[in-house]
C-alpha positions as CSV (number, residue, x, y, z in Angstrom):
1,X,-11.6,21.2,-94.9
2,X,-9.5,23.4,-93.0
3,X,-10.5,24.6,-89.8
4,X,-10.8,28.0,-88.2
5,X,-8.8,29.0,-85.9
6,X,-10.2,30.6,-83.2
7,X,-7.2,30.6,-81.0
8,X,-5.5,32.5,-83.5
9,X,-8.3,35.3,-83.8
10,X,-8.4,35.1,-80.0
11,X,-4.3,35.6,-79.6
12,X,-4.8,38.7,-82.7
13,X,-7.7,40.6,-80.6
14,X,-5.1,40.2,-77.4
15,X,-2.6,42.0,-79.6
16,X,-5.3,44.5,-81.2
17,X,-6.3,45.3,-77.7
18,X,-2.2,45.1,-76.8
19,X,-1.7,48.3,-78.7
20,X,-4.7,50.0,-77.8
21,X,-3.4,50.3,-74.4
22,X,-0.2,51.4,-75.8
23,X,-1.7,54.1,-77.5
24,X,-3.5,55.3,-74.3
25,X,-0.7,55.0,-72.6
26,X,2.5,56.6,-74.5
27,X,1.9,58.3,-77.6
28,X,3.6,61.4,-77.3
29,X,3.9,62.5,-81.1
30,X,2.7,61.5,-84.7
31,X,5.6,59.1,-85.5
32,X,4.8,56.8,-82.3
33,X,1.0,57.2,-83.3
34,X,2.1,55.8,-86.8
35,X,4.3,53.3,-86.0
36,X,1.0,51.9,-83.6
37,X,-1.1,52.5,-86.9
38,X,1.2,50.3,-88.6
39,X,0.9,47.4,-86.0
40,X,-2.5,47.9,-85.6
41,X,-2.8,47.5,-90.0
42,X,-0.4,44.4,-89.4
43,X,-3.1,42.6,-86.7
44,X,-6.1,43.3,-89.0
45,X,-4.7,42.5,-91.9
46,X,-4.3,38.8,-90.4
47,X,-7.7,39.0,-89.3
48,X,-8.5,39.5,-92.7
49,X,-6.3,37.0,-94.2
50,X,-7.8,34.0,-91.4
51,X,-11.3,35.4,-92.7
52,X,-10.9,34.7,-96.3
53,X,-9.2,31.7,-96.0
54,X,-11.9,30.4,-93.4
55,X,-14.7,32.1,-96.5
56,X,-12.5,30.3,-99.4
57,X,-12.8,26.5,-97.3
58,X,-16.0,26.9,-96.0
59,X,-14.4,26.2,-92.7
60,X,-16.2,26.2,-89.3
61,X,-15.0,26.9,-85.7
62,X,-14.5,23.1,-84.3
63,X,-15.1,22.5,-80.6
64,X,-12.8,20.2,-79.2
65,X,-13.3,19.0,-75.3
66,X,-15.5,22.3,-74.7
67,X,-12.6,25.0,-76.6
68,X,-13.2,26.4,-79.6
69,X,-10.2,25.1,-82.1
């Protein structure tokens, strides 16, 4: 069984919350807006993909030496 990879979701949310920032921060017209859009589609489409995988193998977060692996 494959296992879910928290650190991976963890690392994603860093980069969701990455761009956020960026947003708030820069965006000065609608092609910067859309080329955040497009990272921001890239970061939850991995979500996505790590959530069906973890659905398809009936996977479960595994706690090794009190972290999440």
């Amino acid at each position: 069984m494959a296992q879910f990879d928290v650190g991976m979701v963890h690392r994603l949310a860093d980069q969701m919350e990455g761009i956020a920032l960026d947003i708030k921060k820069h965006v000065n017209s609608p092609d910067e807006l859309s080329q955040d859009i497009k990272r921001m589609t890239s970061v939850l489409e991995s979500f996505q993909t790590l959530a069906q995988k973890a659905s398809n193998s009936g996977s479960n977060p595994v706690v090794n030496q009190n972290d999440v692996v």
